[in-house]
Each structure stands twice: as structure tokens, then as C-alpha cells.
PADODREN-482419 format. One record per residue (C-alpha): residue number from 1; x, y, z. Coordinates in nm, 2 decimals, padded with zeros to 4 digits. Example, Ala and Ser with C-alpha at 12.3 -4.5 7.8 and 13.67 -1.06 7.14 Angstrom:
% residues 2
+-----+--------+--------+--------+
! pos !     px !     py !     pz !
+-----+--------+--------+--------+
!   1 !  01.23 ! -00.45 !  00.78 !
!   2 !  01.37 ! -00.11 !  00.71 !
+-----+--------+--------+--------+
***
This chain:
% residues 258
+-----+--------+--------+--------+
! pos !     px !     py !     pz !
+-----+--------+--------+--------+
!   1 !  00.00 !  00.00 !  00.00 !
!   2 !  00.27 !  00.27 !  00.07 !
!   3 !  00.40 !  00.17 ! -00.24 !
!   4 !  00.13 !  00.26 ! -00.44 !
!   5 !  00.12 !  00.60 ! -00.26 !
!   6 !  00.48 !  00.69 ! -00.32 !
!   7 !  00.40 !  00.62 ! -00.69 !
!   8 !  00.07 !  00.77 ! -00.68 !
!   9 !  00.25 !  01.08 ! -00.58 !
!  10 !  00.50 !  01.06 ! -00.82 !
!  11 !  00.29 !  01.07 ! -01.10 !
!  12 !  00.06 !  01.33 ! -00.95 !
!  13 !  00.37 !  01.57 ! -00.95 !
!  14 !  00.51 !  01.51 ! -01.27 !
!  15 !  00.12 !  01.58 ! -01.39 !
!  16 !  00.14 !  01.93 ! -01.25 !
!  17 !  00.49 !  02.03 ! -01.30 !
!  18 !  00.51 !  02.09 ! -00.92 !
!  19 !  00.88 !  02.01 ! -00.93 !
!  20 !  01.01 !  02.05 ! -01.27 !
!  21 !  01.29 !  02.23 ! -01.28 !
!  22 !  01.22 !  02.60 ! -01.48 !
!  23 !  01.56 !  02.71 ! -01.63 !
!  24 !  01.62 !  03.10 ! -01.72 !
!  25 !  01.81 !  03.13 ! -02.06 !
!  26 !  02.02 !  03.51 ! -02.09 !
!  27 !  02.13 !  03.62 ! -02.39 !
!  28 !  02.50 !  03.62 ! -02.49 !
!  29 !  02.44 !  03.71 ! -02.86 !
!  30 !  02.29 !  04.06 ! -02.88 !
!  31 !  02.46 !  04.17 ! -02.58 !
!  32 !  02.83 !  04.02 ! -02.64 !
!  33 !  03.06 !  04.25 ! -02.50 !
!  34 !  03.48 !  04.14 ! -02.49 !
!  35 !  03.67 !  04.32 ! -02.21 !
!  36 !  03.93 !  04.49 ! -02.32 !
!  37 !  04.17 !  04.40 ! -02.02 !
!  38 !  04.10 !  04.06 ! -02.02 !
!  39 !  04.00 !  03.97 ! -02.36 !
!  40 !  03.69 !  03.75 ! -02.17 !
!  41 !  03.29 !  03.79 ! -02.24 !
!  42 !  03.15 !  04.03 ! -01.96 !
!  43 !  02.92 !  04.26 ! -01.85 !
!  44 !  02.52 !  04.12 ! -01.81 !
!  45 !  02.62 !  03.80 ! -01.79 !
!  46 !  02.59 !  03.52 ! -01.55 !
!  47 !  02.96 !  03.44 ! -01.48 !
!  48 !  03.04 !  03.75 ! -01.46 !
!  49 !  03.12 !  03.82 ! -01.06 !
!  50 !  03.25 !  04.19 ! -01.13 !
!  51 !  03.03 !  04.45 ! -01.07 !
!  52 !  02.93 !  04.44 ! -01.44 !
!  53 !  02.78 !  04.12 ! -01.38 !
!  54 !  02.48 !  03.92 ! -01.32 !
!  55 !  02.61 !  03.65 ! -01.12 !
!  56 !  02.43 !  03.78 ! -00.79 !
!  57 !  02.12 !  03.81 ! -00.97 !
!  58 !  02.14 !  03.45 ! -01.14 !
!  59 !  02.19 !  03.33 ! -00.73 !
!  60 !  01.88 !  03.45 ! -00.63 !
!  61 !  01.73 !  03.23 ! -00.96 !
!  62 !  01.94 !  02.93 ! -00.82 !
!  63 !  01.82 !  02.99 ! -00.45 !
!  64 !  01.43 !  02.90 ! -00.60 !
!  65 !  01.60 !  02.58 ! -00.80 !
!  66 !  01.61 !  02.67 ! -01.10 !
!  67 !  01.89 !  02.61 ! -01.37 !
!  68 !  02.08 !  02.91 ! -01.56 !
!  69 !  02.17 !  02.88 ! -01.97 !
!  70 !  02.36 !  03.14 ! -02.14 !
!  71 !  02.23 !  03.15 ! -02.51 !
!  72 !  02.50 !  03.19 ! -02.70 !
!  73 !  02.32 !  03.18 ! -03.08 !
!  74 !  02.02 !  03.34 ! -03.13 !
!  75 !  01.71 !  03.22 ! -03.03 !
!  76 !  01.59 !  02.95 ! -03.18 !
!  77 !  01.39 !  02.56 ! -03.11 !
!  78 !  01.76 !  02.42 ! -03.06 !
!  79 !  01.89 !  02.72 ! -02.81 !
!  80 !  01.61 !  02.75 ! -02.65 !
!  81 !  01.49 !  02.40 ! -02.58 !
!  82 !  01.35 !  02.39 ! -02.26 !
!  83 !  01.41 !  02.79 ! -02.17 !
!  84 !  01.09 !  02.88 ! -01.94 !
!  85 !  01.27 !  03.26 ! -01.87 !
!  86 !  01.45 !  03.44 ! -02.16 !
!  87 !  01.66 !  03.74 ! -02.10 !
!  88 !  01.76 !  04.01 ! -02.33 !
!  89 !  01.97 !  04.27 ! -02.21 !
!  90 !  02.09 !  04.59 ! -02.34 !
!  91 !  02.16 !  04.49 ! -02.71 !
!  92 !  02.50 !  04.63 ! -02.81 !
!  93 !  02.60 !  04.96 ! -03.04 !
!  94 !  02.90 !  04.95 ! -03.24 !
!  95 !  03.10 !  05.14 ! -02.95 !
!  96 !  03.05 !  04.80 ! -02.74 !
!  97 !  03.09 !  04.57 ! -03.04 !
!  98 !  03.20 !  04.67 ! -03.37 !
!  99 !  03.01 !  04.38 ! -03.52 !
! 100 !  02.72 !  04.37 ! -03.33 !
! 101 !  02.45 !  04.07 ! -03.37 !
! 102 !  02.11 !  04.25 ! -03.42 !
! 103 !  01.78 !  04.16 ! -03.35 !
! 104 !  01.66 !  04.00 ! -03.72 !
! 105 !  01.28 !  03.98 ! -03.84 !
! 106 !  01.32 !  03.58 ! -03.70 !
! 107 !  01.44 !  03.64 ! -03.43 !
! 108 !  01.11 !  03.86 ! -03.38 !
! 109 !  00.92 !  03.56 ! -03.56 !
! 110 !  01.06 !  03.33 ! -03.29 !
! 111 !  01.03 !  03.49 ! -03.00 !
! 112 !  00.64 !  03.61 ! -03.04 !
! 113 !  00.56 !  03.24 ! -03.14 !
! 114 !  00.77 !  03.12 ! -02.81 !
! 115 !  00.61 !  03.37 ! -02.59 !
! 116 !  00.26 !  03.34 ! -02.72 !
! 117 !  00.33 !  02.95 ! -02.64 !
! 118 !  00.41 !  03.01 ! -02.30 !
! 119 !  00.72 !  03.16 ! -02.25 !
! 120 !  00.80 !  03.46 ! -02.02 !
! 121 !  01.02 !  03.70 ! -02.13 !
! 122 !  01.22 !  03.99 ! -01.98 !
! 123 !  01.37 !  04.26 ! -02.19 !
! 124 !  01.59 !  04.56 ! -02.00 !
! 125 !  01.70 !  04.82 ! -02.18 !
! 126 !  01.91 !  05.11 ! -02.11 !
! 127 !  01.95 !  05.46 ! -02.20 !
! 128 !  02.01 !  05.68 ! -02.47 !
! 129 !  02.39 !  05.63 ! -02.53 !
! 130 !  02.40 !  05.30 ! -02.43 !
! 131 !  02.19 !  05.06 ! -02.58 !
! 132 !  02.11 !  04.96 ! -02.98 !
! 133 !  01.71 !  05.10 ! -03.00 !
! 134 !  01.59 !  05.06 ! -03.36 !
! 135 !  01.60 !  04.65 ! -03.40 !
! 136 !  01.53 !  04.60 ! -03.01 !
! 137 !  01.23 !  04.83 ! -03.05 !
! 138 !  01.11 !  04.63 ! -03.36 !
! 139 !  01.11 !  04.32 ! -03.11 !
! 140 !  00.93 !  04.54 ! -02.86 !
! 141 !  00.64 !  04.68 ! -03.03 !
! 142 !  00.53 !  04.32 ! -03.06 !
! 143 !  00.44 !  04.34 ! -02.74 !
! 144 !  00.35 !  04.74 ! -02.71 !
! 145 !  00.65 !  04.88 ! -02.60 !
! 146 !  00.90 !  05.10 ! -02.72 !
! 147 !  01.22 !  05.30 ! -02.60 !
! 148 !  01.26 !  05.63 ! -02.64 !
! 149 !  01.64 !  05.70 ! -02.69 !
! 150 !  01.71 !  05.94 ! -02.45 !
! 151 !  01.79 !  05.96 ! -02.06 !
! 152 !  01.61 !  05.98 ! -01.72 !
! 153 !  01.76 !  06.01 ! -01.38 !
! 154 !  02.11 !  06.11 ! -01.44 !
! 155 !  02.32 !  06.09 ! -01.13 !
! 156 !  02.61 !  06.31 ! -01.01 !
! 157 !  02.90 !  06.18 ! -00.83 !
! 158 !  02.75 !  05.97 ! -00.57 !
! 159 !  02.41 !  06.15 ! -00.50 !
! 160 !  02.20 !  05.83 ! -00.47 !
! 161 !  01.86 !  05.98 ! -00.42 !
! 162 !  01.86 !  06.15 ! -00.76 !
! 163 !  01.77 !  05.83 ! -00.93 !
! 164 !  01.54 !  05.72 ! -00.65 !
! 165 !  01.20 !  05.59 ! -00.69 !
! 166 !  00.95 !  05.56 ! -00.43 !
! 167 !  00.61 !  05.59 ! -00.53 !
! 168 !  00.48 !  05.26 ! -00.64 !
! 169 !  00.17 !  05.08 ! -00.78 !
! 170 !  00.05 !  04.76 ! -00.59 !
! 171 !  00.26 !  04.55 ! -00.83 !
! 172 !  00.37 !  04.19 ! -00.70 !
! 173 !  00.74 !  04.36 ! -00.83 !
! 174 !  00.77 !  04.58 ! -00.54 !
! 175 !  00.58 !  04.44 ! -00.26 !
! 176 !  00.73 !  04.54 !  00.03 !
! 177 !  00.93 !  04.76 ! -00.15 !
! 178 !  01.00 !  05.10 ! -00.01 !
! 179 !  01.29 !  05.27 ! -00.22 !
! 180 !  01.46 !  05.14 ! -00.51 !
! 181 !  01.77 !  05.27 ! -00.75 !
! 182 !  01.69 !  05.31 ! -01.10 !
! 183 !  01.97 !  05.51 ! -01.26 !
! 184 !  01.98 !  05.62 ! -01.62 !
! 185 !  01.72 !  05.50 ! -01.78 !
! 186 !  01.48 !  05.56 ! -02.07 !
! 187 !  01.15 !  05.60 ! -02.14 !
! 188 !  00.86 !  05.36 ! -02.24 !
! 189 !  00.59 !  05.45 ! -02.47 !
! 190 !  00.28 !  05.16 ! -02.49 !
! 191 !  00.05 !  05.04 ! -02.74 !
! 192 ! -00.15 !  04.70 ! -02.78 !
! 193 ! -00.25 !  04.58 ! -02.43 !
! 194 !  00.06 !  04.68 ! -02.26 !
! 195 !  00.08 !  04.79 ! -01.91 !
! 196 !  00.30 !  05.04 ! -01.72 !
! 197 !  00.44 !  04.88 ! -01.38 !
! 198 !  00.67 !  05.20 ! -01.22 !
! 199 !  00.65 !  05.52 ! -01.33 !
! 200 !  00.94 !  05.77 ! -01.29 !
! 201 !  00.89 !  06.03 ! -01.04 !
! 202 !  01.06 !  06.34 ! -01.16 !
! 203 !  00.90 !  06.30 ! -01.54 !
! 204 !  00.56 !  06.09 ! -01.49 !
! 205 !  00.73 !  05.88 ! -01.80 !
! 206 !  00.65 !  05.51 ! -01.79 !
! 207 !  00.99 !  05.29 ! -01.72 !
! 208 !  00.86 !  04.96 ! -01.63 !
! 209 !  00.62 !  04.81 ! -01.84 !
! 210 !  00.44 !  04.46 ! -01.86 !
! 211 !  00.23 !  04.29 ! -02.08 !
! 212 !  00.03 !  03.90 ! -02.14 !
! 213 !  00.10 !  03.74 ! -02.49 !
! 214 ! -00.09 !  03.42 ! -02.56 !
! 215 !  00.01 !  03.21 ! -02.29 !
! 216 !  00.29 !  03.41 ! -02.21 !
! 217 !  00.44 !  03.72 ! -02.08 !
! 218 !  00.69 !  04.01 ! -02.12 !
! 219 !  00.80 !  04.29 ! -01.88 !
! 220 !  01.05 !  04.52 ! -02.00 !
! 221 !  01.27 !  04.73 ! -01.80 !
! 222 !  01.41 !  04.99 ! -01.98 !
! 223 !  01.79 !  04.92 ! -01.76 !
! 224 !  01.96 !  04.67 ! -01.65 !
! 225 !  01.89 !  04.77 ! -01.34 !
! 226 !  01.99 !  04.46 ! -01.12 !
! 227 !  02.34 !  04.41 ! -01.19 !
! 228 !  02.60 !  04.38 ! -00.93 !
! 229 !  02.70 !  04.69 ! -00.93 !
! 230 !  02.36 !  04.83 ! -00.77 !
! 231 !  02.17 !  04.49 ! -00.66 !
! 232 !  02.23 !  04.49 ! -00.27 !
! 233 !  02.45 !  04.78 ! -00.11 !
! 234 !  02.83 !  04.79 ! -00.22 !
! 235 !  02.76 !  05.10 ! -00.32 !
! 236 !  02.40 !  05.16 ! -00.26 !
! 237 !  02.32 !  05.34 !  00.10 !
! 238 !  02.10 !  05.14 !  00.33 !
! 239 !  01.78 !  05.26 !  00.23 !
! 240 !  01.73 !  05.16 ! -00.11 !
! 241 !  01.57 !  04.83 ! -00.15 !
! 242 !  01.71 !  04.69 ! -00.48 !
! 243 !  01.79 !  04.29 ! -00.35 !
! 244 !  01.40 !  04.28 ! -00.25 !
! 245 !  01.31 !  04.45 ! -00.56 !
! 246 !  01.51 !  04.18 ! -00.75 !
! 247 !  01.38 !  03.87 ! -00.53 !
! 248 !  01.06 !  03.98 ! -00.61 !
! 249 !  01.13 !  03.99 ! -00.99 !
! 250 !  01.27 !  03.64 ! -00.96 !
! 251 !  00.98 !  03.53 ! -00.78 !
! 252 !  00.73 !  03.67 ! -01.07 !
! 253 !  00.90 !  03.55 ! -01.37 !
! 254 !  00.95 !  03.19 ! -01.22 !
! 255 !  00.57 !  03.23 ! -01.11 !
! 256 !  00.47 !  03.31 ! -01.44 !
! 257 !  00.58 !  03.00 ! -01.59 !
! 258 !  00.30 !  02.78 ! -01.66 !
+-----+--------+--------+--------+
***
């Protein structure tokens, strides 16, 4: 009899998924920056531990059991077999790579089927200067967003609170959430069914947005935002909440898997 509960159980949990592990794919071929130093892939990525990385942020996704991919190709059935989370981040300009790999129209083709099938998708941008706008806008206007070029919350020296926001909508992204960092950044303009999530403070300009495809769903963040650099408090002062802010948005894209 216990037996036939153990395998009961077993097969009642591989019906719902309960334990399956959900593995978060981030993109190594739009943003594929080589540091000059060191000749090594950096900045956005998972192994990188600098302060240009996202190693502490693919932690927090390892803390909830779930596996980290770099995608190294562009997305496609083979690279992203099995991807539940897909990250794009800051697609690079010819400053950061003098060949970059743009979006393409199937890479746009793939990724609307792939999130309208299911798939949850983060996109974070970055300001003006600093990120490639005209193919990463074509992918997100699929979805109802698009960047505006150009740069909110500059920061001088070390004066933390001039890229603070504080004033928050009851979004599941800052529950609890009190103060958060958002330096740089650039504004989001929405169409389709798109939803904004924060809105700056200063300008009233929309610079999280979110939106359901299909069976699937996209927020965009127009920074990277959660790097290691500003994702707890080496440099950050006490008050601002950025590591909740980020377990949170762990928390929602793994939740958002269906």
C-alpha cells in the first residue's frame, strides 16, 4: 500500500509540474561584449562576478531551483529548448561591439511564437547612449512597448537619491518595497494591451512596463537595473531596496511560468 502512494504521488507531481525544474536562458548574442583587459565575455552575464555582472542576480534564480543557460546563438527551437525565462539585455551599439548581432525579423518571428506558447520574457534596456534601440524596438512593439532614446535620472557623483524611486503601484514587483535605484534610464511608450508597472517620479514617464501574450508574458525594464553593481548595497546606501526589488522579480517570472 505505501507503495502505491509513493508512486501515486510521483505521477501526481510530474502531472502538474510541481517540481520541474524552470531554467532561465540570458542572452549572450545581442549583448556580447569582450573586455578589453581581459579579452573574456563580460558585463550582463551570468559568470560575470564583477560589478558588471549578473552573477548575484542568477543566485537569487538558483536559491528558487532553477537552472541558468547562457544562449550563445540566437534564439531559436535548438537554443532555447526547454528555456521557461528568456533574458535580453541591453543589445550592443558598435562602440561596445563593432560587429554587433542584431535583432533579425526571426528572431522577432521566434520569439512572439515562443512567448505566445508560453514563454516569459524579460527585456531591459538602457538609456540613450548605451543601448542599440531601432531592432530592439522592432522586437518590442510586438508586445506594445517601445524605447525612447534618450535619458532619465542622471546621477552626479554619488548623489543616490537622484535616481530614487519611491512611489509605487500595488505590483507583486515591489511588494514590500519601499525605495529602489533606478539610474539612467529611458522612457517607455505603450501600445497593444501593454501595461505600465513603475513610473518615474521626476518625469511621470513610464519605465517599467508589462504585458500577457498568448500564454505568455513580457515585462520590459528599460535598464539593466539589477546588476552587481547596484543589486544589494556595495555602493548603494541602506535605504534603497534593490535585492528585494530583485527577489521579487525572480519570484514573478519563475511564477509566471505555466
Amino acid at each position: 500500500m505505501k507503495r502505491l502512494f509513493i508512486i501515486a504521488f510521483v505521477l501526481c507531481v510530474l502531472s502538474t509540474g510541481s517540481f520541474a525544474q524552470k531554467t532561465v536562458g540570458l542572452d549572450n548574442w545581442f549583448n556580447h561584449e569582450t573586455n578589453a583587459k581581459t579579452g573574456k565575455i563580460f558585463h550582463y552575464t551570468w559568470d560575470d562576478q564583477e560589478n558588471s555582472g549578473f552573477s548575484q542576480l542568477g543566485e537569487l534564480f538558483q536559491k528558487r531551483g532553477a537552472q541558468l543557460k547562457t544562449i550563445t546563438t540566437a534564439p531559436n527551437s535548438k537554443s532555447m529548448k526547454n528555456v521557461n525565462v528568456y533574458i535580453i539585455v541591453d543589445p550592443d551599439t558598435t562602440k561596445e561591439n563593432p560587429t554587433p548581432n542584431y535583432i533579425q525579423p526571426n528572431d522577432i518571428k521566434f520569439l512572439k511564437k515562443w512567448v505566445s506558447n508560453g514563454g516569459v520574457l524579460l527585456l531591459m534596456g538602457n538609456d540613450g547612449p548605451n543601448c542599440e534601440f531601432t531592432h530592439f524596438n522592432q522586437l518590442a512593439e510586438v508586445f506594445g512597448f517601445r524605447m525612447k532614446p534618450t535619458t532619465l535620472n542622471p546621477v552626479t557623483n554619488r548623489e543616490w537619491d537622484m535616481a530614487a524611486e519611491t512611489k509605487f503601484s500595488d505590483h507583486p514587483l515591489f511588494s514590500g518595497v519601499k525605495k529602489v535605484y533606478l539610474k539612467e534610464v529611458a522612457p517607455i511608450f505603450l501600445s497593444k494591451n501593454a501595461k505600465p508597472v513603475l513610473y518615474d517620479a521626476d518625469t511621470n514617464s513610464v519605465i517599467i512596463a508589462e504585458t500577457s501574450y498568448g500564454k505568455g508574458y513580457v515585462l520590459l525594464v528599460s535598464d539593466p537595473w539589477l546588476y552587481n553593481e547596484y543589486i544589494d548595497h556595495a555602493y548603494l546606501p541602506e535605504s534603497f531596496e534593490n535585492l528585494k526589488a530583485a527577489n521579487n522579480l525572480v519570484d514573478l517570472l519563475l511564477k509566471k511560468v505555466k
